[in-house]
TIVEX-365605 format. One record per residue (C-alpha): residue number from 1; chain; x, y, z. Coordinates in Angstrom, 1 decimal. Each point is the difference from the previous one (the first is absolute). Example, Ala and Ser with C-alpha at 12.3 -4.5 7.8 and 13.67 -1.06 7.14 Angstrom:
<sites>
[site 1; A; [12.3; -4.5; 7.8]];
[site 2; A; [1.4; 3.4; -0.7]];
</sites>
This chain:
<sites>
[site 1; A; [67.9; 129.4; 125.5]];
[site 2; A; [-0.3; -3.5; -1.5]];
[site 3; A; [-2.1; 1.7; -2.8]];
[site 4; A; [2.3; 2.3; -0.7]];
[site 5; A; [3.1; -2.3; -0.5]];
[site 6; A; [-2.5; -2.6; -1.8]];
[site 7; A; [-0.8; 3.5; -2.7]];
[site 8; A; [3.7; 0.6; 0.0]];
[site 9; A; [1.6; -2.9; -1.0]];
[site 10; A; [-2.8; 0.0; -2.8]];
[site 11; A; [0.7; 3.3; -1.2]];
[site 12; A; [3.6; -0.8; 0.1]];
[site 13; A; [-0.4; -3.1; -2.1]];
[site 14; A; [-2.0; 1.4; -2.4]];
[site 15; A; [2.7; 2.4; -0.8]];
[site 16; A; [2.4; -2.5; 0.0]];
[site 17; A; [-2.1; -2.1; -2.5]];
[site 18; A; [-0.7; 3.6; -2.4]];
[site 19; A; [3.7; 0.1; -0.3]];
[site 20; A; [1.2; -3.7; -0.6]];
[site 21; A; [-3.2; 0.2; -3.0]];
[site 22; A; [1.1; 3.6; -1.4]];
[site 23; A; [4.1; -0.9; 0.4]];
[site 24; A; [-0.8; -3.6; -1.7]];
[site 25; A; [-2.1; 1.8; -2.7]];
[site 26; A; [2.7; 3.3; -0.4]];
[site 27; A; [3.3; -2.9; -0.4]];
[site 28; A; [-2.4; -2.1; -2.2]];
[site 29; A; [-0.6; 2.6; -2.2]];
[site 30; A; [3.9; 1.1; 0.4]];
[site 31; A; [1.4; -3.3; -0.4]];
[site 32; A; [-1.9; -0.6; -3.0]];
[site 33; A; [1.0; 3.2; -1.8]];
[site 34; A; [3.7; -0.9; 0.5]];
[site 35; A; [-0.1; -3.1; -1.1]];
[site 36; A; [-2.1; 0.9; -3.4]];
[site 37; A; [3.4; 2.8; -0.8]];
[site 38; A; [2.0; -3.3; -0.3]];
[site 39; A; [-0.2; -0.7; -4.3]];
[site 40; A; [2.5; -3.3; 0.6]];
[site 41; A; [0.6; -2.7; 2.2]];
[site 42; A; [2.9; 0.2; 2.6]];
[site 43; A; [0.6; -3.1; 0.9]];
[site 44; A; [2.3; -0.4; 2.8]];
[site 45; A; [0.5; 3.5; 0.6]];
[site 46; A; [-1.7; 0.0; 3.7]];
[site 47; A; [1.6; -1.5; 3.5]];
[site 48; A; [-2.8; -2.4; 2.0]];
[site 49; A; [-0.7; -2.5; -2.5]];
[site 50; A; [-1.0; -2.6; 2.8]];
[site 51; A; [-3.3; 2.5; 1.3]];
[site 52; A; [-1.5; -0.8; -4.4]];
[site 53; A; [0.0; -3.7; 1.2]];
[site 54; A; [-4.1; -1.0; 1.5]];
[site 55; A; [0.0; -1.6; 3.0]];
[site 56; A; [-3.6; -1.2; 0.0]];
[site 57; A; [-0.2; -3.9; -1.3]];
[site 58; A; [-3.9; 0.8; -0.4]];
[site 59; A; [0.0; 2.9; -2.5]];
[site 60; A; [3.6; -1.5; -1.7]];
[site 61; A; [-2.4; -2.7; -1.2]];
[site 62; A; [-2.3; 2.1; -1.3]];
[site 63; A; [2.7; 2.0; -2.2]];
[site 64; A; [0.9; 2.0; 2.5]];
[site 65; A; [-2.7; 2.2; -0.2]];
[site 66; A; [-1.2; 1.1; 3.2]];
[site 67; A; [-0.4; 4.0; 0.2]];
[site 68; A; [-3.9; -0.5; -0.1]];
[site 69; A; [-0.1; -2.7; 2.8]];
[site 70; A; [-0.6; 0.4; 3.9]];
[site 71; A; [-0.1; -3.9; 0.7]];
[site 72; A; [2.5; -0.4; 2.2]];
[site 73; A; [3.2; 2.4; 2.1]];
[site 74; A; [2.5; -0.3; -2.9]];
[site 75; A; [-2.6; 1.4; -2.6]];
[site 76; A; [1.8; 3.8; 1.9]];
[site 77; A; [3.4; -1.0; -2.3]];
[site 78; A; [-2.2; 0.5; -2.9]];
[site 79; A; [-2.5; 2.5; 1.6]];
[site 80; A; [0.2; 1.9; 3.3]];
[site 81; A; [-3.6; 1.1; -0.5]];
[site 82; A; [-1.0; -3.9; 0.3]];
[site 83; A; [1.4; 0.7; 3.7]];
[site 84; A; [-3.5; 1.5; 0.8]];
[site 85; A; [-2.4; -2.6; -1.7]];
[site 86; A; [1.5; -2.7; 1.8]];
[site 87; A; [-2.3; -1.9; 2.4]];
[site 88; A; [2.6; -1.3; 3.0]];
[site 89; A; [3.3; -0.2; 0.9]];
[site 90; A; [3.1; -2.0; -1.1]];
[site 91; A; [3.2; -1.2; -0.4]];
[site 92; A; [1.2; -1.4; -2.8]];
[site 93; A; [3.7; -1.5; -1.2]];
[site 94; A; [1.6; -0.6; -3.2]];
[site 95; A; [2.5; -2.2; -1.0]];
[site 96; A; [1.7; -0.3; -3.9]];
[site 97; A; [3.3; -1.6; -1.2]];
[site 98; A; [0.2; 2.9; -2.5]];
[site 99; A; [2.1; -0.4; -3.5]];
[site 100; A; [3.5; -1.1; 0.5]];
[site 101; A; [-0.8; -1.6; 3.6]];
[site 102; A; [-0.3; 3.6; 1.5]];
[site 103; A; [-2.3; 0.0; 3.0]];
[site 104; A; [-3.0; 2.1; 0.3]];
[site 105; A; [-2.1; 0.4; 3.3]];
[site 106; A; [-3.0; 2.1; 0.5]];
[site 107; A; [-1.2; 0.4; 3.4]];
[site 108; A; [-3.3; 2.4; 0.8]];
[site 109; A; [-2.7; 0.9; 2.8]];
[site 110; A; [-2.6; 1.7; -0.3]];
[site 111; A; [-2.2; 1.5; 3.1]];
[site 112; A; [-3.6; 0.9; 0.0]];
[site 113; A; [-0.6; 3.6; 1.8]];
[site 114; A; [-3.7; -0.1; 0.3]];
[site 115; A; [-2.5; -0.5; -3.0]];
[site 116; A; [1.5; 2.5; -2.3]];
[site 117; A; [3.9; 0.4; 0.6]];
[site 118; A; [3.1; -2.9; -0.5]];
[site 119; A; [3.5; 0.7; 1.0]];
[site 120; A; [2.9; -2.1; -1.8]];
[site 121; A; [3.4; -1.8; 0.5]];
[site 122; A; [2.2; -1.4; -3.0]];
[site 123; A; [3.3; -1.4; -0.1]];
[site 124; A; [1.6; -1.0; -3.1]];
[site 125; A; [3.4; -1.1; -0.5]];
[site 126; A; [1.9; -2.1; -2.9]];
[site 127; A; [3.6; -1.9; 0.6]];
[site 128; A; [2.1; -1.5; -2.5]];
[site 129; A; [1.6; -2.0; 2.2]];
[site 130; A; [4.2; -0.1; 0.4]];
[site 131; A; [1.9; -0.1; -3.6]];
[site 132; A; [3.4; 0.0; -0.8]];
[site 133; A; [2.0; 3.3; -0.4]];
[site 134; A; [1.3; -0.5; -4.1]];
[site 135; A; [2.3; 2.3; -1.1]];
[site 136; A; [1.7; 0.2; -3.8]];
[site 137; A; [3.3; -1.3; 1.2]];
[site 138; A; [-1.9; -2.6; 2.2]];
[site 139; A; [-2.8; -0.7; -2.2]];
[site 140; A; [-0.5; -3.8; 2.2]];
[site 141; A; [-0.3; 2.4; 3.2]];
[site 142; A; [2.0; 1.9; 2.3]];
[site 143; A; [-0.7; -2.7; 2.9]];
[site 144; A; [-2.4; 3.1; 1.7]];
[site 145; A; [-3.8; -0.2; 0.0]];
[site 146; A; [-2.4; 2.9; -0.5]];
[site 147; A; [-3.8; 0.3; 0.0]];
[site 148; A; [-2.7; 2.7; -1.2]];
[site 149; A; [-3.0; 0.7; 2.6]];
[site 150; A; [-3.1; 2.4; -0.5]];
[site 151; A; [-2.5; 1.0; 3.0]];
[site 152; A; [-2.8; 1.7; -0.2]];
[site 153; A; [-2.1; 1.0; 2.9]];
[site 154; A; [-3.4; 2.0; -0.4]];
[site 155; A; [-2.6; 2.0; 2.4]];
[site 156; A; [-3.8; 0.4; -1.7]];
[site 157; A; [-3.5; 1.3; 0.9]];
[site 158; A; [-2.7; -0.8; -1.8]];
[site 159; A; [-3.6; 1.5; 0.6]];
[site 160; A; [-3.8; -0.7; -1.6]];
[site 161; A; [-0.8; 3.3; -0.2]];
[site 162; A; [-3.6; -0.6; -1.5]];
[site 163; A; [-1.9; -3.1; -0.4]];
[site 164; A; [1.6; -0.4; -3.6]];
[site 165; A; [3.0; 1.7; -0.2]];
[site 166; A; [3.5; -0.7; 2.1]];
[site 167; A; [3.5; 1.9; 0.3]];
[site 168; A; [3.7; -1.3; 0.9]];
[site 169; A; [3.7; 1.1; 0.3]];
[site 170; A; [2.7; -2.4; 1.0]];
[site 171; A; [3.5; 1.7; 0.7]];
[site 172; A; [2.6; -2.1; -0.3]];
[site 173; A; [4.4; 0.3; 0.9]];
[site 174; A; [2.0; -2.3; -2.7]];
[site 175; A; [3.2; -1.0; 0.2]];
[site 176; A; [2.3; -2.2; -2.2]];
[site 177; A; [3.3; -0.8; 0.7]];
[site 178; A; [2.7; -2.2; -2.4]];
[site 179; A; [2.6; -1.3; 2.4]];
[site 180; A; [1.4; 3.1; 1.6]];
[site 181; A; [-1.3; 2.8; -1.4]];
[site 182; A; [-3.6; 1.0; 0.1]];
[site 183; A; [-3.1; 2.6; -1.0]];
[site 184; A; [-3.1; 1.0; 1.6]];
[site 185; A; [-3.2; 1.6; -1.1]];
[site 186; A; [-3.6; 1.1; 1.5]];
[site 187; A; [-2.7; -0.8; -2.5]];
[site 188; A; [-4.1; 0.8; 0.5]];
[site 189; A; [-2.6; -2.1; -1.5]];
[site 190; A; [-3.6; 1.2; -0.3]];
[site 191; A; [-3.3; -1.2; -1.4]];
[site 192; A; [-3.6; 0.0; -0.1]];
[site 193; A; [-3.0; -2.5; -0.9]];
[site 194; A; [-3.9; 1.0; -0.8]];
[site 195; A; [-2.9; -2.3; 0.1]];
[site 196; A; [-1.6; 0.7; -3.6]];
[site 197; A; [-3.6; -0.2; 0.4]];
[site 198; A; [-0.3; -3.3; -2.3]];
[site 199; A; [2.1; -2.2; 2.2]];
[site 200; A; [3.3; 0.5; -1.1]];
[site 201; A; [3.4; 1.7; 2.0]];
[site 202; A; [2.3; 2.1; -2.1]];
[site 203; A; [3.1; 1.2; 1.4]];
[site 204; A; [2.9; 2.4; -0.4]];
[site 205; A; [3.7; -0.2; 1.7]];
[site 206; A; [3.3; 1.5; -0.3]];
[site 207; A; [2.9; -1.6; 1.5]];
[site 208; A; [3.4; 1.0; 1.1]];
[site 209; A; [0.0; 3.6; -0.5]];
[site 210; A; [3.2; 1.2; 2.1]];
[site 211; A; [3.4; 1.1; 0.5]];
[site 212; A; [3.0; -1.2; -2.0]];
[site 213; A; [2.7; -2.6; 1.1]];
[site 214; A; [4.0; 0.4; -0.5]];
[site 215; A; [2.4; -3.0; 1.1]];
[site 216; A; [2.6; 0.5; 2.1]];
[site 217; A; [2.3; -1.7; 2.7]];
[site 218; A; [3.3; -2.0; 0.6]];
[site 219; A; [-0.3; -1.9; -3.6]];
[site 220; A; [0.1; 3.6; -1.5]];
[site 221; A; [3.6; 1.0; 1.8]];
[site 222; A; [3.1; 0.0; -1.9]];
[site 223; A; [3.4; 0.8; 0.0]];
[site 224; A; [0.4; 2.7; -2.8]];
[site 225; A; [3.5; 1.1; -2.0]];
[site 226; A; [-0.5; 4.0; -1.3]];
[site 227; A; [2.8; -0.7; -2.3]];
[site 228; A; [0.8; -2.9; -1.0]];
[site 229; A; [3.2; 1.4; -2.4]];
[site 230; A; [1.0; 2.1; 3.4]];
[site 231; A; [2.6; -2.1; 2.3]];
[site 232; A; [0.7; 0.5; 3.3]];
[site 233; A; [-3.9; 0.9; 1.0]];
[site 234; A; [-1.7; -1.2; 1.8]];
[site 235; A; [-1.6; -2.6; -2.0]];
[site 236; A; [-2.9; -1.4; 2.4]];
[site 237; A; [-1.9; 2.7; 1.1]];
[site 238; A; [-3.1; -1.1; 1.8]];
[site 239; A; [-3.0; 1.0; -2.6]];
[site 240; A; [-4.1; -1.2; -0.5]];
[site 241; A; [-1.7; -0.8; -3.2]];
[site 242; A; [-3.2; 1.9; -0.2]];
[site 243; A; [-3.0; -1.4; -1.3]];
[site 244; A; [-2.7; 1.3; -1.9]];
[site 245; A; [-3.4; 0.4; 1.9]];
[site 246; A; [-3.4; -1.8; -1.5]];
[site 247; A; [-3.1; 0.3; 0.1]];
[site 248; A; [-2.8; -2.9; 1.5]];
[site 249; A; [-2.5; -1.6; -2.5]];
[site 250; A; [-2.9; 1.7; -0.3]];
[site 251; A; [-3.0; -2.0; -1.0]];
[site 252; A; [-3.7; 1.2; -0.4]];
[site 253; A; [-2.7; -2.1; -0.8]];
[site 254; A; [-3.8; -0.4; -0.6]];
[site 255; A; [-2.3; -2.4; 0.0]];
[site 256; A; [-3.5; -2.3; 0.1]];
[site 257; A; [-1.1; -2.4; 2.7]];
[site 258; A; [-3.9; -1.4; -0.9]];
[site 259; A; [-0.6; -3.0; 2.6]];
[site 260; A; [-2.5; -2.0; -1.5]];
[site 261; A; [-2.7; -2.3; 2.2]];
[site 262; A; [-0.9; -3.4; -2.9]];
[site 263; A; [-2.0; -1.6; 2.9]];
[site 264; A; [0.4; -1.0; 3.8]];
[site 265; A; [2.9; -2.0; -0.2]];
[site 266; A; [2.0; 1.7; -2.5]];
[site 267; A; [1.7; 3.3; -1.0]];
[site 268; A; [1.8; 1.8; -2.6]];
[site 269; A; [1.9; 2.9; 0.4]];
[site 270; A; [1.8; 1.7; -3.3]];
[site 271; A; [3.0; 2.9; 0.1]];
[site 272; A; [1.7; 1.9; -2.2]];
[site 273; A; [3.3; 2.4; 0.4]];
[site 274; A; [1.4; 2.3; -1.4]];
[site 275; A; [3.4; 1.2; 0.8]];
[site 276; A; [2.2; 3.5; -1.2]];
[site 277; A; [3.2; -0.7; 1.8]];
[site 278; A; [3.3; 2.5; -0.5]];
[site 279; A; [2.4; -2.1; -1.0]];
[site 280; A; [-2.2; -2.2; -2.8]];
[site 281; A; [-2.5; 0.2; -2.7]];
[site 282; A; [-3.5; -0.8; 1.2]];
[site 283; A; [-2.1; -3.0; 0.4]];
[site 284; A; [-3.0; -1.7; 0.9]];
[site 285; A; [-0.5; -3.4; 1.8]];
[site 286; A; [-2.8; -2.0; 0.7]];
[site 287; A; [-2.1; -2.4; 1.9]];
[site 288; A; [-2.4; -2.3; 2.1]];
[site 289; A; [-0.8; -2.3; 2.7]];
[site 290; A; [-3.2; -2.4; 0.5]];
[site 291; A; [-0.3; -0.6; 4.0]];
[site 292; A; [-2.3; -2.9; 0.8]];
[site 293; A; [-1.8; -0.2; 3.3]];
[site 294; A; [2.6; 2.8; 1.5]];
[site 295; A; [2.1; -2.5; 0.4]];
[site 296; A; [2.0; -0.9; -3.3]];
[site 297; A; [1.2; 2.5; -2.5]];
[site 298; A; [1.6; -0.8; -3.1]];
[site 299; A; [1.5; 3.4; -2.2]];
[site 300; A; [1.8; 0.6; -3.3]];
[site 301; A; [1.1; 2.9; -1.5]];
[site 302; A; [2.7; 1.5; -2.6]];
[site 303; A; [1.9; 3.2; 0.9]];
[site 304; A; [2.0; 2.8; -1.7]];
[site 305; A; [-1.7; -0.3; -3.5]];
[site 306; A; [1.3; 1.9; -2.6]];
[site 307; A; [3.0; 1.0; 2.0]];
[site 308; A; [2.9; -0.2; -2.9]];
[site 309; A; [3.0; -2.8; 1.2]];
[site 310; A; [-1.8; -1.2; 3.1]];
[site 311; A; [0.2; -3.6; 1.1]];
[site 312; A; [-2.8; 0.1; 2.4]];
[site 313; A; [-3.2; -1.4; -1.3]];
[site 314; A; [-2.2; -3.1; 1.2]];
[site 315; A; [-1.0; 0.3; 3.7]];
[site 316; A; [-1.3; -3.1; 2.0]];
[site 317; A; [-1.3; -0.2; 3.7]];
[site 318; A; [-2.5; -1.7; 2.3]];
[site 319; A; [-1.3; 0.7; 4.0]];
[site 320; A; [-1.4; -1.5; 2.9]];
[site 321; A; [-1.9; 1.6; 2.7]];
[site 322; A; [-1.3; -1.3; 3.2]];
[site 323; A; [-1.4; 1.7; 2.7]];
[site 324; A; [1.4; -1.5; 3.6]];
[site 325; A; [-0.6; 0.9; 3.6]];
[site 326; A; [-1.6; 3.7; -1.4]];
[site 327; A; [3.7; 0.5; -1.7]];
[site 328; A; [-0.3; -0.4; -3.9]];
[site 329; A; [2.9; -2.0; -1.5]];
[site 330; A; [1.1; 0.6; -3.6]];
[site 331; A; [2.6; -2.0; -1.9]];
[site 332; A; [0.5; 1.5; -4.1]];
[site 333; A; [2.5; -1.4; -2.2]];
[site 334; A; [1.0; 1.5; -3.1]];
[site 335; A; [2.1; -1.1; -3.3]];
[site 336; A; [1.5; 2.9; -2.1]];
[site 337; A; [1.6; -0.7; -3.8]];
[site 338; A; [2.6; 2.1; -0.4]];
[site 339; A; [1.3; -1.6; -3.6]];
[site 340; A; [3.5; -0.8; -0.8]];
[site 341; A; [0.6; 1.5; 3.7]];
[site 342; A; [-1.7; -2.9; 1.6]];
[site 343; A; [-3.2; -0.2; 2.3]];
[site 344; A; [-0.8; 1.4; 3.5]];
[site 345; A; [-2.0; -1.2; 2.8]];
[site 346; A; [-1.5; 1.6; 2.8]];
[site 347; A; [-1.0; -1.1; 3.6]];
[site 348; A; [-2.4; 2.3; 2.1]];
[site 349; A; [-1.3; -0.9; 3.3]];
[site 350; A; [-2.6; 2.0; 1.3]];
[site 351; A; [-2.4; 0.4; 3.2]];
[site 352; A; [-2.5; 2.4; 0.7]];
[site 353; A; [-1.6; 1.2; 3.3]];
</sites>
């Protein structure tokens, strides 16, 4: 009987793993022809802004390129397929003060199912904080405060399916709401990574392919007048502006990974991006880190090159890694230049068990 279950649950896994590699490679292939019928950018033409923003400190300092890279939980935001190279499990937290003092947290666990399979948690969310309500008449403020909050929360699975070659798909429910009124969205992310026989990773994602969104709620009721020139109607009729619907950002990229070994105390891994999004031109971004003793990591990078009227450019970070009590303990810090805009830091704490 045991037998039986034990050849089961097998069977039923490796179903589930043929259809998260064949849906990750069909919405891949999908996604990417989509994108490609897009001749222009479309800058701010898609709702969900917030889920563009990386919430790993460790691959923002190397340019943000991370879709080739299985080091650590959050590498699933860039790649679900890293889910299944991964060696243990994890939880790992982010903390930004994002451009104009918003506030951007990033909180993730990730669960080991045996050797081959990794189940994931993520939580992102992103608060402005309260603001004052300014209208044209009272352009100093209406003496009323109002705030814009986004929330993500995502499901994965992520599976090795051979030795070399991994699958993952994250769905995720999105919500963003500007004082009263709000939208809400599903999105899916997929992705897979391949060992290439010569030591390097090279990796393919597509991220938040979904539904549309369409604001609505008590900001969007009025009092409406069918004729203004008419007297003696009734001039307040209760009435709701309708808003159009948008669509997520979509965002596919490919890349490199080639972890290099210089001796026994040092390392060198190099990664390279590149990104075919819907609602920009594309670009390619670029970098490094040198780890000494598995301990110390410095990184650098540059992201978004060639992207036309882009401020993001020079990338910065460092890392420390302990291992204490059988838990490993990561700290990663990361310095992003984002021009005229100004620069952004990021905070990750991690631990893995």
């Amino acid at each position: 009987m045991d037998r039986r279950l034990l050849k089961s649950k097998q069977t039923a896994i490796r179903r589930i793993s043929r259809c998260v590699a064949s849906a990750a490679l069909i919405a891949l292939l999908a996604g990417s022809s989509a994108i490609e019928a897009e001749a222009q950018s479309k800058s701010g033409t898609t709702i969900g802004q917030f889920l563009l923003i990386e919430p790993s400190a460790r691959v923002a300092g190397m340019g943000n390129a991370g879709v080739a890279s299985f080091s650590e939980p959050m590498s699933a935001y860039f790649n679900p397929g890293a889910l299944g190279h991964l060696e243990r499990s994890g939880a790992q937290f982010t903390h930004s003060l994002w451009l104009a003092d918003i506030t951007y947290n990033y909180t993730l666990v990730a669960l080991k199912l045996g050797y081959a399979n990794t189940l994931l948690l993520t939580v992102t969310s992103l608060d402005s904080g309260d603001m004052p309500v300014r209208t044209v008449d009272q352009p100093l403020g209406t003496g009323e405060q109002f705030s814009v909050t986004d929330l993500a929360v995502g499901v994965g699975f992520g599976r090795r399916i051979t030795d070399r070659f991994s699958g993952g798909v994250q769905v995720k429910y999105v919500r963003e709401q500007i004082w009263n009124s709000a939208l809400s969205a599903f999105a899916i992310d997929v992705g897979v990574l391949y060992h290439l026989p010569f030591q390097a990773y090279i990796g393919a994602s597509l991220s938040n392919f979904g539904t549309r969104g369409q604001f609505d709620g008590r900001d969007l009721r009025i009092r409406f007048d069918a004729d203004p020139l008419e007297f003696g109607d009734n001039s307040a009729l209760p009435a709701a502006l309708e808003t159009e619907d948008y669509p997520l950002p979509i965002f596919f990229r490919v890349g490199l990974g080639l972890p290099l070994s210089l001796d026994r105390n040092n390392s060198v891994k190099l990664v390279a991006d590149a990104y075919h999004p819907s609602d920009n031109k594309e670009s390619i971004s670029l970098g490094a880190e040198w780890t000494f003793m598995r301990t110390i990591s410095l990184r650098g990078g540059y992201q978004n090159l060639f992207l036309d009227d882009t401020e993001a450019g020079l990338t910065l970070g460092a890392g420390l890694e302990r291992e204490l009590g059988g838990f490993g303990v990561h700290f990663d810090y990361a310095w992003n230049d984002y021009g005229i805009i100004g620069d952004i830091q990021r905070f990750t704490v991690s631990v893995d068990f």
